[in-house]
C-alpha positions in Angstrom: 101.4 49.6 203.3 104.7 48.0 204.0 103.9 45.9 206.7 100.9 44.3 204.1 103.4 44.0 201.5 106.1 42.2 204.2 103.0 40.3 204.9 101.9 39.1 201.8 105.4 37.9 200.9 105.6 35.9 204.4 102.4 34.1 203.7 103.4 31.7 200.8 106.7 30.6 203.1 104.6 29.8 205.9 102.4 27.7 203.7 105.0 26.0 202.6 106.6 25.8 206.2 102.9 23.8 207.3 102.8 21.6 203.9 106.2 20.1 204.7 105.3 19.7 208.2 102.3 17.5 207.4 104.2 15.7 204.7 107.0 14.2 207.0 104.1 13.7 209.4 102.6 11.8 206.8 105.4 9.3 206.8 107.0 9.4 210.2 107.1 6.4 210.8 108.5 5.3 207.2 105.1 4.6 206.0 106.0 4.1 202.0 102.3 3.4 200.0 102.1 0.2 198.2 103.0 0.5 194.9 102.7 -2.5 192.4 104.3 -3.0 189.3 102.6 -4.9 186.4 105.4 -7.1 184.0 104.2 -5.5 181.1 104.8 -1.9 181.5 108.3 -3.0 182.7 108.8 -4.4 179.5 106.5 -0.6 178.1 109.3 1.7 180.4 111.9 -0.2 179.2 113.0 1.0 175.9 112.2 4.6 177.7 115.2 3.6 180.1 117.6 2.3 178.0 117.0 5.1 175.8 118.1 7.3 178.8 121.4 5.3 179.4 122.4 5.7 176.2 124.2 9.1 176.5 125.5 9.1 172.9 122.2 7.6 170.6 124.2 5.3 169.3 121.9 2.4 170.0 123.9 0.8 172.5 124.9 1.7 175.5 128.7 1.3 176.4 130.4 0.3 180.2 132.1 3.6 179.5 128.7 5.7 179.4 127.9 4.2 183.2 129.0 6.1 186.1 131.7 4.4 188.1 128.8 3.8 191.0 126.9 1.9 189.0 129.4 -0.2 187.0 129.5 -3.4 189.5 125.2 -3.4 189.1 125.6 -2.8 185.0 128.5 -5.3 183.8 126.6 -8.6 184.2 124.0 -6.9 181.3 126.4 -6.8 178.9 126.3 -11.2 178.6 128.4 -11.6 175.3 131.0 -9.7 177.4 131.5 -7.2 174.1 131.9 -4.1 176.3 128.2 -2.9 175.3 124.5 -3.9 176.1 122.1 -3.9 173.5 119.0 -2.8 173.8 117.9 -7.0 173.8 120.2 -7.5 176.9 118.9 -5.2 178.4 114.9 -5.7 178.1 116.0 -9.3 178.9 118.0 -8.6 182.2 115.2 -6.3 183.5 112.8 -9.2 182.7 114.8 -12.4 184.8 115.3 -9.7 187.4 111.7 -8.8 187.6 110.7 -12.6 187.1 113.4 -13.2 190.4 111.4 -11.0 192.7 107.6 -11.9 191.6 107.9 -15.0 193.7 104.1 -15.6 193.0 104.3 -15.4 189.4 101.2 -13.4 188.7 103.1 -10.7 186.6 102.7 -8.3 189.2 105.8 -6.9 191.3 103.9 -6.0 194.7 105.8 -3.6 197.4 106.7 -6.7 199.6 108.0 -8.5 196.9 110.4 -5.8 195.6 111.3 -4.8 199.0 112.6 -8.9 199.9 114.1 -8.9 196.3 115.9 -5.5 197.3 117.3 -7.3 200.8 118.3 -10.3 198.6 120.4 -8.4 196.1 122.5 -7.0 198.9 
């Protein structure tokens, strides 16, 4: 009876153990599936982002509410240089910076074009 109950506790760690093995299988070799990204719900997600940023609900979202990493990436947003980004900055930088990288202009951010954006930025 013990050895059955060792065993059935063994049994979902070992599945586990095999569905992580075939995931980094999976993507050995960096495989990363296409994923393309229409203009529209970019502009759909956005008010569900900045509403996320904005630790205090005040509407705006303050350089002081931005962790220090991500301060040299979030100051250009704030364009009237006021110390905050409204909620119209930022829909407005997330579109010119989406507009950047879809070098086809078809409203539609494929992988390759955000991946050369992303090696641009840098």
């Amino acid at each position: 009876m013990r050895n059955m109950i060792v065993l059935s506790a063994l049994a979902p760690m070992l599945l586990t153990a095999c569905s992580r093995q075939e995931d980094e299988d999976r993507n050995a070799a960096g495989f990363k599936p296409p994923v393309n990204v229409l203009r529209t719900d970019l502009v759909t997600g956005a008010d569900r982002r900045f509403d996320r940023l904005d630790r205090d609900k005040n509407g705006t979202i303050e350089l002081s509410e931005v962790p220090s990493e991500r301060l040299a990436r979030t100051r250009p947003l704030d364009t009237n240089k006021d110390g905050t980004i409204t909620r119209d900055e930022y829909k407005t930088a997330q579109l010119a910076r989406f507009d950047r990288a879809d070098v086809n202009h078809d409203g539609t951010l494929t992988t390759p074009e955000r991946d050369a954006a992303k090696l641009l930025e840098r």
